[in-house]
Kinemage of the C-alpha trace (Angstrom):
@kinemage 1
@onewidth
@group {chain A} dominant
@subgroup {mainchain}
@vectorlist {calphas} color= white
{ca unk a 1} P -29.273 -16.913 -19.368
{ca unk a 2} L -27.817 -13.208 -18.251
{ca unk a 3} L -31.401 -12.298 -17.173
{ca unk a 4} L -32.136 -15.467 -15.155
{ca unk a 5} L -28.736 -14.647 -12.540
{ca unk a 6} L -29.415 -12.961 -9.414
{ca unk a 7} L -27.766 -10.894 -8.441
{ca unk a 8} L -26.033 -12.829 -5.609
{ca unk a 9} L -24.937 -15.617 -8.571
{ca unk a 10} L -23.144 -12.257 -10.084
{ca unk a 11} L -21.806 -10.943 -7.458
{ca unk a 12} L -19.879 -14.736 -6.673
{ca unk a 13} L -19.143 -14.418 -10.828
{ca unk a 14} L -17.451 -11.155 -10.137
{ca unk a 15} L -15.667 -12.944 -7.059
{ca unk a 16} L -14.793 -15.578 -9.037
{ca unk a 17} L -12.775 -13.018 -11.724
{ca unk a 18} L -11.370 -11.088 -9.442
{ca unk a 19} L -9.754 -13.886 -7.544
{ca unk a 20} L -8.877 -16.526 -10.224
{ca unk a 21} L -7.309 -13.966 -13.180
{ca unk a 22} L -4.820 -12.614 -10.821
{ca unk a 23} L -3.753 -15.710 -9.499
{ca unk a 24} L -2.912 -17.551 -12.462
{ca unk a 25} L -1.112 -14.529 -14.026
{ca unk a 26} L 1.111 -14.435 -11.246
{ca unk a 27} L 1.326 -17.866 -11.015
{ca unk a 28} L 1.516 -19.026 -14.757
{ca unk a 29} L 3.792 -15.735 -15.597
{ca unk a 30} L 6.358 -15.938 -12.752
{ca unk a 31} L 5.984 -12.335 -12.119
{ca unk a 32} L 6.997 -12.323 -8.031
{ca unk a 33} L 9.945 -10.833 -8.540
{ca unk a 34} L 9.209 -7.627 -10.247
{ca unk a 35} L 5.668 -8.009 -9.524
{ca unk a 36} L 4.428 -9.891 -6.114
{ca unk a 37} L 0.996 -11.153 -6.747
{ca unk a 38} L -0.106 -7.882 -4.340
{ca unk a 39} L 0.852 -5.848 -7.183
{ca unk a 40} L -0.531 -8.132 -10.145
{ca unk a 41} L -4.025 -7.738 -8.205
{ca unk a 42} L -3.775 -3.914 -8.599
{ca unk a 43} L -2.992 -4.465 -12.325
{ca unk a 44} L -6.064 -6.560 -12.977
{ca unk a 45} L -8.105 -4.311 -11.126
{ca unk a 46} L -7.217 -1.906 -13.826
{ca unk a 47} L -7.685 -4.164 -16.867
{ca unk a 48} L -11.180 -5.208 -15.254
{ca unk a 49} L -12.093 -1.605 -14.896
{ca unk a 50} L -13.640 0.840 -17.768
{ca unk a 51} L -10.935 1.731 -19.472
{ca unk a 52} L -10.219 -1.559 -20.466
{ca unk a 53} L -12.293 -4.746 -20.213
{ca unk a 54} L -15.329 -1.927 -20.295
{ca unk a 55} L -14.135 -0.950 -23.265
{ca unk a 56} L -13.586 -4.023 -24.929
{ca unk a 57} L -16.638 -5.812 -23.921
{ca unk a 58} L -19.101 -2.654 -22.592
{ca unk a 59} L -22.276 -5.037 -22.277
{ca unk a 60} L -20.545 -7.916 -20.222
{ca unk a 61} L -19.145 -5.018 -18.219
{ca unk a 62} L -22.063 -3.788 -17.845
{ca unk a 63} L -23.466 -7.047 -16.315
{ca unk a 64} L -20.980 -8.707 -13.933
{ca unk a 65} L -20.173 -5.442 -12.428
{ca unk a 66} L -23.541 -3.776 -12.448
{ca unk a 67} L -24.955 -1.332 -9.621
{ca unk a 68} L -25.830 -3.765 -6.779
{ca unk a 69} L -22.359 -5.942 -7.348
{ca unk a 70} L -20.521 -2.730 -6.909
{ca unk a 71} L -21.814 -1.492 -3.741
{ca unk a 72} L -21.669 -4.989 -2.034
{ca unk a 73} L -17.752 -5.242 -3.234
{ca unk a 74} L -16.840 -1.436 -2.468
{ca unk a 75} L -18.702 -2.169 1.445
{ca unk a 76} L -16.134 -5.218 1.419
{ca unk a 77} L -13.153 -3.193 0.273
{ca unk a 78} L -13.947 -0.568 2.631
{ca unk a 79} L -13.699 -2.642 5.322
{ca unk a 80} L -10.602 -4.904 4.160
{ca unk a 81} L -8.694 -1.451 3.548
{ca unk a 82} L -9.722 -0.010 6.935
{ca unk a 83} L -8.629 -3.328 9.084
{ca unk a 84} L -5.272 -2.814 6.545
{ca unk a 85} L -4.404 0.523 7.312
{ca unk a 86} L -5.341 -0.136 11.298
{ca unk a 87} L -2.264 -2.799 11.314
{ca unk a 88} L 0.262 0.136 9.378
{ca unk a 89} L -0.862 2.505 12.385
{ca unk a 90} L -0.171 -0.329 14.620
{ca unk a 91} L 3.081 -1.126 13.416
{ca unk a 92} L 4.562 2.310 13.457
{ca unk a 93} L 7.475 2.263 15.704
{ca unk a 94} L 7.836 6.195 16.995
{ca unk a 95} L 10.026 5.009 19.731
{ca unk a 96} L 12.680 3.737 18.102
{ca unk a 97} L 12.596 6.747 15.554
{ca unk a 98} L 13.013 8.933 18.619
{ca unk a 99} L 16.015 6.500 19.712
{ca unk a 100} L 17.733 7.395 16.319
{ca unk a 101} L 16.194 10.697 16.048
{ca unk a 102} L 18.674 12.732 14.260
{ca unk a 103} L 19.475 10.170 11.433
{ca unk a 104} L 15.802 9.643 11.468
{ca unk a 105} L 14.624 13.283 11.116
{ca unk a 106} L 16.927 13.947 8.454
{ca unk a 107} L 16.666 10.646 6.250
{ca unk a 108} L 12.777 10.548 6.918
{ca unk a 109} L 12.325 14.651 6.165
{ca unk a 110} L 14.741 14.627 2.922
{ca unk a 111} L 12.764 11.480 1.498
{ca unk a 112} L 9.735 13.136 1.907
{ca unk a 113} L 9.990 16.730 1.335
{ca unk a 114} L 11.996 16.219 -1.925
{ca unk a 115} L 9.463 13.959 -3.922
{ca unk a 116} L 6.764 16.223 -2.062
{ca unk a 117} L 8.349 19.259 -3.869
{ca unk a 118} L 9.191 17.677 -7.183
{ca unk a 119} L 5.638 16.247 -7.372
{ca unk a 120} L 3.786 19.805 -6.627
{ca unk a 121} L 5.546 21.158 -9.191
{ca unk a 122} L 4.442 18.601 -11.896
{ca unk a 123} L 0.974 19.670 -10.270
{ca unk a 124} L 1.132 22.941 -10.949
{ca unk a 125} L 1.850 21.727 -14.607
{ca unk a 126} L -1.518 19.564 -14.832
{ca unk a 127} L -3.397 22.303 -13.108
{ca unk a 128} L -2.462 24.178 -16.808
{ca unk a 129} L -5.011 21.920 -18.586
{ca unk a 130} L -8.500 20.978 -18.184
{ca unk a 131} L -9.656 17.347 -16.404
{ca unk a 132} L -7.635 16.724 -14.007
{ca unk a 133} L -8.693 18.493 -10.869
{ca unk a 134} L -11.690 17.669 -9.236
{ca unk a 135} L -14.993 19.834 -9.273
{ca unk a 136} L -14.498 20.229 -5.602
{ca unk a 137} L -10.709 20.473 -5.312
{ca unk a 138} L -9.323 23.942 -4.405
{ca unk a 139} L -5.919 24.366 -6.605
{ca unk a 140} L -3.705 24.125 -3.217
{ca unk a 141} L -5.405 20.714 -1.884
{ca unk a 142} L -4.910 19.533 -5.812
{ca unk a 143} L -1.197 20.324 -5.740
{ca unk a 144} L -0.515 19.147 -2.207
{ca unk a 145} L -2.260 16.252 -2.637
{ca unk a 146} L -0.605 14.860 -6.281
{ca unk a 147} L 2.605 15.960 -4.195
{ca unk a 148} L 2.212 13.922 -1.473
{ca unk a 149} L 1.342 11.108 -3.256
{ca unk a 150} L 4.602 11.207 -5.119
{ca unk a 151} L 6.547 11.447 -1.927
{ca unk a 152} L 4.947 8.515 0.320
{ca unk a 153} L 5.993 5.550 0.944
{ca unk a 154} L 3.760 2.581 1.431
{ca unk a 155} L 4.989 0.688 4.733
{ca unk a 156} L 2.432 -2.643 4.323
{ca unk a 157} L 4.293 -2.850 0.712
{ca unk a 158} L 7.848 -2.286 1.900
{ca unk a 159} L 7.312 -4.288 4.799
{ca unk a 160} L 6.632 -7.149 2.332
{ca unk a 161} L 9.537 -6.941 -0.542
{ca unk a 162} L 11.896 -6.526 2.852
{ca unk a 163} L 10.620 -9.758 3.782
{ca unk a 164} L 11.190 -11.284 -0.125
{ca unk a 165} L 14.956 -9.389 0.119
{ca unk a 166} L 15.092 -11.096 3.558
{ca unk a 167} L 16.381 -7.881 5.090
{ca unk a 168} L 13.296 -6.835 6.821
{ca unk a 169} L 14.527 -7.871 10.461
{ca unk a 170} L 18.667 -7.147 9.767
{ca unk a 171} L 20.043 -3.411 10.739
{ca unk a 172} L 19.107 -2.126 7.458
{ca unk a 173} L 15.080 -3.055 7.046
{ca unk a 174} L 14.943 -1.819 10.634
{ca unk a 175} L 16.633 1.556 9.636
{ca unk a 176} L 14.923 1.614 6.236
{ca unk a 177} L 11.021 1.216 8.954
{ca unk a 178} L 12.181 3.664 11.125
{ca unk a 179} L 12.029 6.350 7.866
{ca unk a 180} L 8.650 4.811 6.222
{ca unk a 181} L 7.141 5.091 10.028
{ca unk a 182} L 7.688 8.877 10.298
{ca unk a 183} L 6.747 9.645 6.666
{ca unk a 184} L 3.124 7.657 7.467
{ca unk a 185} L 2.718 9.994 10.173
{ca unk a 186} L 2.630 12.873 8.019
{ca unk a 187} L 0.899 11.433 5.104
{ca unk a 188} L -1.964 10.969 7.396
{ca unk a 189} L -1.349 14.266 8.504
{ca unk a 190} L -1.183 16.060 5.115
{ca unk a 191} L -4.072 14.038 4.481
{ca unk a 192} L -6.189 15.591 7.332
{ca unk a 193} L -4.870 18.844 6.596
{ca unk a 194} L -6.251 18.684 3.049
{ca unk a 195} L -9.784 17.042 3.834
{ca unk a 196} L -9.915 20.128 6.577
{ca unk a 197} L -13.484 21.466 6.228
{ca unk a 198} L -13.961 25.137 7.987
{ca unk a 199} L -17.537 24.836 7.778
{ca unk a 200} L -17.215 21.663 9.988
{ca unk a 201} L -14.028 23.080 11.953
{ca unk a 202} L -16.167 22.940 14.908
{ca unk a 203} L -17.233 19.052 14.449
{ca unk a 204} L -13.357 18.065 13.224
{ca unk a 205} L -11.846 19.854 16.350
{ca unk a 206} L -14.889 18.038 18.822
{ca unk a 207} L -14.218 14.710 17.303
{ca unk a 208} L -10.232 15.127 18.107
{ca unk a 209} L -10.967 16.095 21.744
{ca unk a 210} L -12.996 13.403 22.198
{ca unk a 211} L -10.996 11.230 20.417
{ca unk a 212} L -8.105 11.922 22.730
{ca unk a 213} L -10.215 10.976 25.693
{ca unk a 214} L -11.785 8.063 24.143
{ca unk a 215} L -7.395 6.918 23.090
{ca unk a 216} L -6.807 7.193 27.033
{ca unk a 217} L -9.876 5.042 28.105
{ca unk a 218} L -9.272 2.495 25.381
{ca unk a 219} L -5.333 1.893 26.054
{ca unk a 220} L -6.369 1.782 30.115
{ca unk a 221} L -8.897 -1.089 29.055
{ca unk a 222} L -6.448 -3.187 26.576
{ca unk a 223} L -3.985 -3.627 28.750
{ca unk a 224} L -6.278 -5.097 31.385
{ca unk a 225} L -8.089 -7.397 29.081
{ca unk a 226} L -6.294 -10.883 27.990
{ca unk a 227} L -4.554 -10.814 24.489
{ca unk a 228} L -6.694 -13.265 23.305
{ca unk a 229} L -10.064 -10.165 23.084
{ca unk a 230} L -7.401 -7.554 21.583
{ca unk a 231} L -8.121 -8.287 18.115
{ca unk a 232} L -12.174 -8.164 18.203
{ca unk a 233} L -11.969 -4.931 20.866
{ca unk a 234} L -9.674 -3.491 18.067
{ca unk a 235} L -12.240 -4.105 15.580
{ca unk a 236} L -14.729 -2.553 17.584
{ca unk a 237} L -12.281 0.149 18.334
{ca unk a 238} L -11.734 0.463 13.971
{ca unk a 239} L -15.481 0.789 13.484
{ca unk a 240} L -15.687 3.421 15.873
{ca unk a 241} L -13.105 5.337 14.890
{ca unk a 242} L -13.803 5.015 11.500
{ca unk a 243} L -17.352 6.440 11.896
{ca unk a 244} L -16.278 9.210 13.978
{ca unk a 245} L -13.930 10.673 11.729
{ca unk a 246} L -15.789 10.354 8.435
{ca unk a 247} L -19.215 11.712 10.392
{ca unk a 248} L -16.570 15.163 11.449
{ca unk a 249} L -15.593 15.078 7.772
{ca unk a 250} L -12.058 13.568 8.062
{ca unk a 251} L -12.648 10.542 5.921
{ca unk a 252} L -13.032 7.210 7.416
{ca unk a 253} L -9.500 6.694 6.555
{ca unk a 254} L -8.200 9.379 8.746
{ca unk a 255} L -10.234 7.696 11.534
{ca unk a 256} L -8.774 3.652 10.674
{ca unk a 257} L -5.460 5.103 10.500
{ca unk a 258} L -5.394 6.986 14.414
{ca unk a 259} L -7.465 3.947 15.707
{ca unk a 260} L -4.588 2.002 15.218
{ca unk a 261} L -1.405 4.594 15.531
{ca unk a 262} L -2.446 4.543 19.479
{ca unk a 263} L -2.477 1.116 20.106
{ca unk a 264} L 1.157 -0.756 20.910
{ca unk a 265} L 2.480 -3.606 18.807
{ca unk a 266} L 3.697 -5.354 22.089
{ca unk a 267} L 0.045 -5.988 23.013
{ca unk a 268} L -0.367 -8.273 19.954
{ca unk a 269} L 1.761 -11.190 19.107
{ca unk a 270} L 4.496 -10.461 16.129
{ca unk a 271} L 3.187 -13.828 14.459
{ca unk a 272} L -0.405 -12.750 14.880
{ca unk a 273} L -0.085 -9.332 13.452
{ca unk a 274} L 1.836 -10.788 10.378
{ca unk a 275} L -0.791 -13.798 10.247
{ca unk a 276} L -3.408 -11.068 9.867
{ca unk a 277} L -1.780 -8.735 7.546
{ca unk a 278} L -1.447 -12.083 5.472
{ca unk a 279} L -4.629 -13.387 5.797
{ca unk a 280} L -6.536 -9.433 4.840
{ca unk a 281} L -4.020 -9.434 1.458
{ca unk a 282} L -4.845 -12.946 1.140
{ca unk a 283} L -9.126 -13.101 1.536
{ca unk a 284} L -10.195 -9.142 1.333
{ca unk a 285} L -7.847 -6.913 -0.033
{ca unk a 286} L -8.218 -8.308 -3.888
{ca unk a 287} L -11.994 -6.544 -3.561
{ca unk a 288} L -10.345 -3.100 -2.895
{ca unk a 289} L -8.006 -4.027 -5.875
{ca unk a 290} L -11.093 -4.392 -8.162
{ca unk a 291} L -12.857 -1.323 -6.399
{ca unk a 292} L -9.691 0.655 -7.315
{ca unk a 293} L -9.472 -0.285 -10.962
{ca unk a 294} L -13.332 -0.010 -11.515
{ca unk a 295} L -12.542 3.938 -10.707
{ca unk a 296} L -9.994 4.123 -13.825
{ca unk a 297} L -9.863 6.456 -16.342
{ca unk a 298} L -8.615 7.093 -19.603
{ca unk a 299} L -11.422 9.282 -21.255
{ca unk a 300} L -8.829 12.098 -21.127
{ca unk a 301} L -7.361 10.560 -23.930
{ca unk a 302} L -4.711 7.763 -23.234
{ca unk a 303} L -2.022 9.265 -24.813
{ca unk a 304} L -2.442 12.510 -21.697
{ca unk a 305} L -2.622 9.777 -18.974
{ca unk a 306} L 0.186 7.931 -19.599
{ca unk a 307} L 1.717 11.146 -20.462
{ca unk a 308} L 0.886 12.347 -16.800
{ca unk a 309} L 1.848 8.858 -15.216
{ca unk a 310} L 5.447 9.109 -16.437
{ca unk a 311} L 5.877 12.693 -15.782
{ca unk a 312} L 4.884 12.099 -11.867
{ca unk a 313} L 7.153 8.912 -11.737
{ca unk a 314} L 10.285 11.177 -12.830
{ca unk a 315} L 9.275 13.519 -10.543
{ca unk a 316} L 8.685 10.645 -7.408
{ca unk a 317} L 11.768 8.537 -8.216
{ca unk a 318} L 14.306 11.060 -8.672
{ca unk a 319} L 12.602 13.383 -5.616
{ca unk a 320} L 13.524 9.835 -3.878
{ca unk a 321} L 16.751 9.067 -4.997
{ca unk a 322} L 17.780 13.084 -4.317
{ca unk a 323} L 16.293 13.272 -1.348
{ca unk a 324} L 17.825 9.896 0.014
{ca unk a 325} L 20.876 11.130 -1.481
{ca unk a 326} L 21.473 14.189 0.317
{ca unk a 327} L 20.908 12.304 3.509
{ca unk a 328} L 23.602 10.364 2.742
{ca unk a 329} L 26.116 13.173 2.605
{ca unk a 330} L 24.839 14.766 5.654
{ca unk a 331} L 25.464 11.560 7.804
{ca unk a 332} L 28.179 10.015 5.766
{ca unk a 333} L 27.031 6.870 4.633
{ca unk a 334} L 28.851 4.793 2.492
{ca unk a 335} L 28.553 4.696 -1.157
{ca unk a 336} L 25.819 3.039 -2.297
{ca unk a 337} L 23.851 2.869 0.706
{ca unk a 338} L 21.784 5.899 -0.319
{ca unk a 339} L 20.695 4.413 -3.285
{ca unk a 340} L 19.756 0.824 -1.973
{ca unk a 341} L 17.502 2.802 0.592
{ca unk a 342} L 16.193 5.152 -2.087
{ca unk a 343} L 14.640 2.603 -4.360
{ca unk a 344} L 13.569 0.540 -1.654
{ca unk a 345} L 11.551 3.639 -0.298
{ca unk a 346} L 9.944 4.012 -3.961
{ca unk a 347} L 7.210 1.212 -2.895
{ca unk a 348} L 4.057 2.943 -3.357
{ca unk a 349} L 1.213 0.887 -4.165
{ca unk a 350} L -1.242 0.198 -1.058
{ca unk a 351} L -1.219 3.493 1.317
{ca unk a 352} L -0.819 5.588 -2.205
{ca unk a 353} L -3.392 4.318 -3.683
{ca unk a 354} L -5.596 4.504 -0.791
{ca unk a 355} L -4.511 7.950 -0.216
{ca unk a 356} L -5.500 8.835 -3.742
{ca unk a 357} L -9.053 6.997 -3.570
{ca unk a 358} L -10.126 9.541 -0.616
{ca unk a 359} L -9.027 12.610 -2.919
{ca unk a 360} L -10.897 10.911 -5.677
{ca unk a 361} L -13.431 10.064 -3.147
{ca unk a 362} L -13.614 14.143 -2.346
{ca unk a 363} L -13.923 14.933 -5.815
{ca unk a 364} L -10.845 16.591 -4.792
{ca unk a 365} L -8.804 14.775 -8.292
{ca unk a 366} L -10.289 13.684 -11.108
{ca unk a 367} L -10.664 9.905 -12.387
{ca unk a 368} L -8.099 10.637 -14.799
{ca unk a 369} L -5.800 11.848 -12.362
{ca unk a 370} L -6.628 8.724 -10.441
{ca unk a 371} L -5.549 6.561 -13.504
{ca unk a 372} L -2.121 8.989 -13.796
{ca unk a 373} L -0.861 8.389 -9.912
{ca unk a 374} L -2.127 4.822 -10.079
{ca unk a 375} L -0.121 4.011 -12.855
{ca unk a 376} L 2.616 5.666 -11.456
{ca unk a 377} L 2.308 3.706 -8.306
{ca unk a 378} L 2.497 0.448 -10.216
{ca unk a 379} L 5.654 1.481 -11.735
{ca unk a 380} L 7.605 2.837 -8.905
{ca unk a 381} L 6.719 -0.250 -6.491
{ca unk a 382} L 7.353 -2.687 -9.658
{ca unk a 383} L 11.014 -1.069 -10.030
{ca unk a 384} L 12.055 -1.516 -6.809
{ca unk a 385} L 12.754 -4.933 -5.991
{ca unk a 386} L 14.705 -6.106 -9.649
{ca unk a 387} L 17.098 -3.347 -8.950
{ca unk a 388} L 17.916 -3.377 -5.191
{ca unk a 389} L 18.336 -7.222 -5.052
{ca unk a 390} L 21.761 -6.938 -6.995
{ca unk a 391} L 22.923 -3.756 -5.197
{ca unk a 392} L 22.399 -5.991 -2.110
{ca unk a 393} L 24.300 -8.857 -3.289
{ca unk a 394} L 27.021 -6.076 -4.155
{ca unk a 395} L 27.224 -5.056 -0.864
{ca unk a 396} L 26.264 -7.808 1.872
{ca unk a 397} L 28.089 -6.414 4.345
{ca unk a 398} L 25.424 -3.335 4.781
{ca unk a 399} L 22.703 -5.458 5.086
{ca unk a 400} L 24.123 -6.760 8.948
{ca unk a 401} L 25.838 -3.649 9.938
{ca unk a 402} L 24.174 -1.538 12.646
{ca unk a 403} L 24.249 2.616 12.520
């Protein structure tokens, strides 16, 4: 029967799996509260990758997600992730972090730059043993990068556990943006500072002129054009962006990310833009879920993954929690308000993990490496909610008060 399929019939199997067994485990399980179903995807990604369903059953592995199947669901993902991390650009709100600059600055640099530390450091560590950086990874882009990806913050994911805390549009959730916006800036930053190729400096520094240009021209147009065409000139916009800055080297990524950090929110409806952040979780993103645990990695040996995975978590929650914490002293918030922001800033998941697929992507980390920060994400972003929701309650008062 396996060698009658085609391989359409598997790919619409391999649909069928990666849409259904999430589903019902978040469904039958009653996991949204430590776990929204976002997060139960990027868990069954995992368990349908290698390391474990490969494992288990190599041959039926071997045939649902064979060579063809793959590259038709990672030319989906690519696109479902790029259209994803368009919106995050879109939603950054620089104004109002320059509006609150000072508390920004501070709170924003300490809840980076701490975790960033802590996380080089347990870098440095892995960079003591064999297999986990990548055959074209340079020890400094190794360290910055498992650093960074301790200290971001994923602003899709927050954005969304904000909405389940129902704090996302009170004082707080507006404060709590205002930090997550200016650390995305410099992810995406760090990001292009690590992919930076000096035998294509020339190409990279031509496709940011021209890029600036191109920015002006585009803005002049979209605010002359009726809302209604925003969407599809923004997805023409995407695509071009996207090729532009992976042709220069920068990872198409880089390129999703600036096509949408210089368009304005206020040219899209509020309703729209969370209609289509919805509806790419809801129909597309799942594929880059599945992409992302196909990539896992425990041939290390288990036992040194999980090893890894715990020691970055240590070093990304309580880089958070210090970082957040200092903050606090310096601009005398009240007690317990440093740590409610803190955990809520721990949400990893989406822009980490994409983040860490382009250094995987770069042979820049290893798969194992991969597996390590991915697991890490998991647990940071799965912590989060089950203990902020009774600080909250604790303190109610916070959650309408304005700074």
């Amino acid at each position: 029967m396996h060698a009658e399929m085609s391989t359409t019939e598997i790919f619409l199997l391999a649909m069928l799996i990666i849409f259904s067994i999430p589903y019902l485990i978040w469904r039958v399980c009653k996991t949204d509260y430590y776990a929204p179903l976002v997060v139960v995807q990027i868990m069954a990604g995992i368990v349908l990758g290698p390391g474990v369903l490969g494992a288990a059953f190599p041959d039926y592995y071997r045939f649902v997600f064979n060579g063809a199947v793959i590259a038709s669901l990672n030319g989906i993902a690519w696109w479902a992730v790029m259209i994803f991390v368009m919106i995050a650009g879109i939603e950054l709100d620089l104004v109002k972090a320059w509006e609150h600059r000072r508390e920004s600055t501070i709170t924003a640099g300490l809840a980076l730059g701490t975790p960033l530390v802590f996380g080089c450091v347990a870098a440095l560590g892995m960079l003591g043993y064999a297999g986990w950086i990548g055959p074209k990874g340079m020890p400094w882009q190794f360290v910055l990068g498992v650093g960074m990806a301790c200290a971001v913050t994923a602003l899709p994911i927050l954005i969304l556990l904000m909405e389940k805390l129902d704090v996302l549009r009170q004082p707080i959730g507006q404060r709590i943006l205002r930090y997550a916006s200016l650390d995305d800036v410099a992810i995406w930053g760090v990001l292009a500072l690590i992919l930076l190729d000096w035998t294509r400096v020339g190409r990279q520094a031509g496709f940011l002129a021209v890029f600036t240009i191109a920015a002006y021209a585009f803005r002049k147009i979209m605010v002359r054009i009726p809302e209604r065409d925003r969407w599809y000139v923004g997805l023409i916009w995407l695509a071009a962006c996207g090729f532009a800055a992976d042709w220069a080297g920068l990872h198409f990524m880089v390129g999703a990310f600036l096509s949408g950090a210089v368009m304005d929110a206020h040219w899209f409806d509020q309703k729209q833009m969370d209609l289509m952040r919805h509806h790419v979780l809801l129909a597309i993103m799942p594929v880059f879920f599945l992409s992302t645990g196909l990539k896992t990695n425990f041939a290390v040996g288990g036992t040194a993954v999980f090893i890894a995975a715990g020691v970055l978590l240590v070093a990304s929650v309580a880089g958070k929690l210090i970082g957040v914490g200092l903050a606090g002293k310096i601009l005398n918030w009240e007690k317990g308000e440093a740590s409610i922001i803190g955990w809520l800033l721990q949400t990893k998941a989406l822009i980490m993990i994409i983040f860490v697929n382009i250094l995987l992507d770069k042979n820049i980390i290893t798969n194992e490496t991969f597996t390590a920060l991915l697991l890490m994400a998991i647990a940071s972003t799965m912590l989060s909610v089950p203990i902020v929701h009774p600080k909250l309650q604790a303190m109610k008062e916070l959650i309408f008060r304005n700074k």
